[in-house]
C-alpha positions in Angstrom: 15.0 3.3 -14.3 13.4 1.5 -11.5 10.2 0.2 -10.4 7.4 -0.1 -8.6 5.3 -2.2 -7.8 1.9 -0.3 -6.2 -1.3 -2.4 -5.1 -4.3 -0.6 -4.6 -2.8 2.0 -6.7 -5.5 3.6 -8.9 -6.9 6.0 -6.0 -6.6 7.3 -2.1 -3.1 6.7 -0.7 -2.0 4.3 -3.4 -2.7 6.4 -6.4 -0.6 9.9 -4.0 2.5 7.0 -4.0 2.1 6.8 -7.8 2.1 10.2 -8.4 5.0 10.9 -6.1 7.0 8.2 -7.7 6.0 8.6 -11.4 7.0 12.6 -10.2 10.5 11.2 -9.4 11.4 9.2 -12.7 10.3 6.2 -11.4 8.0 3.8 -13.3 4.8 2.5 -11.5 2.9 -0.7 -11.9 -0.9 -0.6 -9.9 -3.4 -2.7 -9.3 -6.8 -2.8 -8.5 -10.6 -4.4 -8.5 -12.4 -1.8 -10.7 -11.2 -1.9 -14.4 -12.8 1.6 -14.9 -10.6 3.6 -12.1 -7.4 1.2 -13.2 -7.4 2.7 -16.5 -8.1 6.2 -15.6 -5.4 6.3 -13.0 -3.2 4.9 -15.7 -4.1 7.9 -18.3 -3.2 10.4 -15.1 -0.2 8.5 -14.1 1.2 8.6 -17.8 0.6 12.5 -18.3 3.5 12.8 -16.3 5.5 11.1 -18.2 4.9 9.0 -21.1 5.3 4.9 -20.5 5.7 5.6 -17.2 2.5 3.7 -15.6 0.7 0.3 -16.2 -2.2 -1.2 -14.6 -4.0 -4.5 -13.6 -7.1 -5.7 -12.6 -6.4 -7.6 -9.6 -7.5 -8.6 -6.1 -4.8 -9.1 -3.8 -6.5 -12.1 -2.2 -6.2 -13.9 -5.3 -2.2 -15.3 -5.0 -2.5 -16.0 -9.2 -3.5 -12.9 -10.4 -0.7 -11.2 -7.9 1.8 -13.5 -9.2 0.4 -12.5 -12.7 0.5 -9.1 -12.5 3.8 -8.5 -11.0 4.9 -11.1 -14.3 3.7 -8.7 -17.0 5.5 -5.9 -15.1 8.6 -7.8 -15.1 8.0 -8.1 -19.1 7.2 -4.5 -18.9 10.2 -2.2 -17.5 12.2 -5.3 -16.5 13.0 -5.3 -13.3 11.2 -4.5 -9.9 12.5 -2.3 -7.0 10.0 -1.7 -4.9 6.2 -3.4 -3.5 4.3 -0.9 -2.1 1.4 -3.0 -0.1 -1.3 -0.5 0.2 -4.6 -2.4 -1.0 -7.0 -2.8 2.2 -10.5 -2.5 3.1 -12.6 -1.9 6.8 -15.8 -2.9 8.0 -16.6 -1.7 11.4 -19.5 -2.6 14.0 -19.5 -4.3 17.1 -19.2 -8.0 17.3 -22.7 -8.4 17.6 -23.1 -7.5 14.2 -19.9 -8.2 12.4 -20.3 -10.8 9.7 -18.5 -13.5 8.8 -18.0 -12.7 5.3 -16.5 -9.3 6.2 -14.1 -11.1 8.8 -12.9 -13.1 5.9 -12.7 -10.2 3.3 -11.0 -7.9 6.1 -8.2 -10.4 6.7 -7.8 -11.9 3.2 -7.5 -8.3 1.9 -5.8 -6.6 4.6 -3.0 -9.5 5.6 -3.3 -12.6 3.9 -3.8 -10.1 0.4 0.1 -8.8 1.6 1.3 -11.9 2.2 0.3 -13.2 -1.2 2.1 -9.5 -2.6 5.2 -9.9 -0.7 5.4 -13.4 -2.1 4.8 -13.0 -5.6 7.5 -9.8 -5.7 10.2 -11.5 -3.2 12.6 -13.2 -5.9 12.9 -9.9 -8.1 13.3 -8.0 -5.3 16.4 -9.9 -3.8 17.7 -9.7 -7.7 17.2 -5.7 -7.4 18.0 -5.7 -3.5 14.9 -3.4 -3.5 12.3 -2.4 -1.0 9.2 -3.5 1.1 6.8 -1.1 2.1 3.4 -2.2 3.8 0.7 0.6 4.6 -0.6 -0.4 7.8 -2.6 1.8 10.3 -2.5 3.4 14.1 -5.4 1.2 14.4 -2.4 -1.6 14.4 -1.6 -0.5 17.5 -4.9 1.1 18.6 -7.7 -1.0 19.2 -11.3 0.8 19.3 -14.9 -0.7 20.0 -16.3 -1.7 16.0 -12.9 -2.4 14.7 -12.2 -6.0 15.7 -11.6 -7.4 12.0 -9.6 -4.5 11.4 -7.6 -4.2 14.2 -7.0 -8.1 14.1 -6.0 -7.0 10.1 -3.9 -4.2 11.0 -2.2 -5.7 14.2 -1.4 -8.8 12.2 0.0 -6.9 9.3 2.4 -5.3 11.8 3.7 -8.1 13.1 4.1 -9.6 9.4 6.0 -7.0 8.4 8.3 -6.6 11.0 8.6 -10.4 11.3 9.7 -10.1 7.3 12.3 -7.6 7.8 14.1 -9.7 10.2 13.9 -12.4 7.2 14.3 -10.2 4.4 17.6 -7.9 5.8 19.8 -11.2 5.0 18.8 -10.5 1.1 19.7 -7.1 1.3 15.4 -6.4 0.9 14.4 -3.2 3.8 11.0 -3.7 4.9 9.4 -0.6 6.0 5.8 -0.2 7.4 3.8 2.9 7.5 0.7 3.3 9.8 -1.5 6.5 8.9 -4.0 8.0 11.2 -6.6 10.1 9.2 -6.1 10.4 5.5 -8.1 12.4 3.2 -9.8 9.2 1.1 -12.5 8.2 -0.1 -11.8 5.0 2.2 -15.1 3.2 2.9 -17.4 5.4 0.0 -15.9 8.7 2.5 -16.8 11.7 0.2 -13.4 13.9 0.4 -14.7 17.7 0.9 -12.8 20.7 2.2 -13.8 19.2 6.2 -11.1 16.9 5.2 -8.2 19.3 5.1 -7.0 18.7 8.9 -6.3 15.2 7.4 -3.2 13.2 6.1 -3.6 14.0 2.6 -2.5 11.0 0.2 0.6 12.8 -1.2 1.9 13.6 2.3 2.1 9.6 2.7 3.3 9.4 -1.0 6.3 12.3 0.2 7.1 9.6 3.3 8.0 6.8 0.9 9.7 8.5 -1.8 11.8 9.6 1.5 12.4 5.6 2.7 13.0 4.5 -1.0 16.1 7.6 -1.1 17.5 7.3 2.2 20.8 6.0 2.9 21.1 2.2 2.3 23.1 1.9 6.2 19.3 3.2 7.8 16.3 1.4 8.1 13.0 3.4 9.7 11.6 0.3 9.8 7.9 1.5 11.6 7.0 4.7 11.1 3.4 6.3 13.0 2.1 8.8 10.6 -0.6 11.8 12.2 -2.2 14.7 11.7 -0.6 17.7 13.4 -3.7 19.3 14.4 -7.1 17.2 15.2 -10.1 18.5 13.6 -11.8 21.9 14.6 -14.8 21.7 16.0 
């Protein structure tokens, strides 16, 4: 049975990947910073199917508790198949008022937080031959007035990941990104209400990489630009 390795995993887009892949016989391993929602998501995720899920507590800018984490779910189910780098965070506002302690937590979250991931997994994945997947952003790509930490996080993790898959590809490892537009999370304290439905919901994104972790080994969609269909009604 294989496995995968989810940060940011107990809500928004991380927890609609767990789902989808818990749905799919796969087992899940998530992380993140409040012990509270880790453990909830966990009872959810193991409804499904019993054993299926574990949890940690565990910041992905800290490089020892990633390395820890992704230890006790080797002990766990084995082996890992998967890393699924979804943990990030955004603070917005012009330069002007942008602090320096939310520079630091943007990037160490957002890029250095996946480095640190992709590190601690990279060894059992080129045992398993398994899979990369960063969640990135359109704002990796699209810069906006407010979003300079984030757009240097999200333009940074593109490049990263693309830069990995040219390393990684030699191991037999695929390296996928997947940049979102709108998603129906509770990103940033959002409260998700039914004005949210012309969104990416979080299972649509969870649909996209149960798709990448089944396709055929010979193809690689290696970025792929995720939108809503329809832009919000006014």
């Amino acid at each position: 049975m294989k496995t995968a390795f989810i940060t940011g995993g107990s809500k928004g887009i991380g927890y609609g990947i767990a789902d989808a892949l818990a749905k799919a016989g796969w087992n899940v391993s998530i992380t993140g910073r409040q012990p509270k929602t880790v453990q909830a998501s966990i009872e959810k995720l193991n409804q499904i199917r019993k054993g299926c899920a574990i949890g940690f507590v565990a910041d992905v800018s800290n490089f020892d508790k990633q390395k820890e984490a992704v230890e006790k779910t080797l002990q766990t189910y084995g082996q890992l198949d998967a890393l699924i780098a979804n943990a990030g965070v955004g603070f917005f506002g012009s330069i002007e008022t942008l602090e320096p302690r939310h520079w630091h937590e943007t990037i160490d979250t957002n890029l250095t937080g996946v480095f640190y991931s992709v590190k601690a997994c990279y060894e059992a994945l080129k045992k398993s031959k398994g899979y990369i997947i960063t969640i990135g952003s359109l704002a990796g790509s699209n810069f906006f007035a407010g979003g300079s930490s984030y757009n240097a996080s999200k333009f940074g993790l593109l490049g990263f990941t693309q830069a990995v898959m040219l390393d990684a590809r030699v191991h037999d490892i695929k390296v996928s990104t997947i940049m979102p537009g709108s998603v129906a999370t509770n990103f940033n304290d959002h409260v998700v209400d039914e004005k949210d439905a012309w969104k990416i919901q979080p299972e649509d994104i969870g649909k996209i990489v149960l798709d990448l972790l089944t396709m055929n080994p010979r193809t690689l969609p290696s970025k792929i630009e995720v939108r809503p269909s329809q832009p919000p009604q006014k």
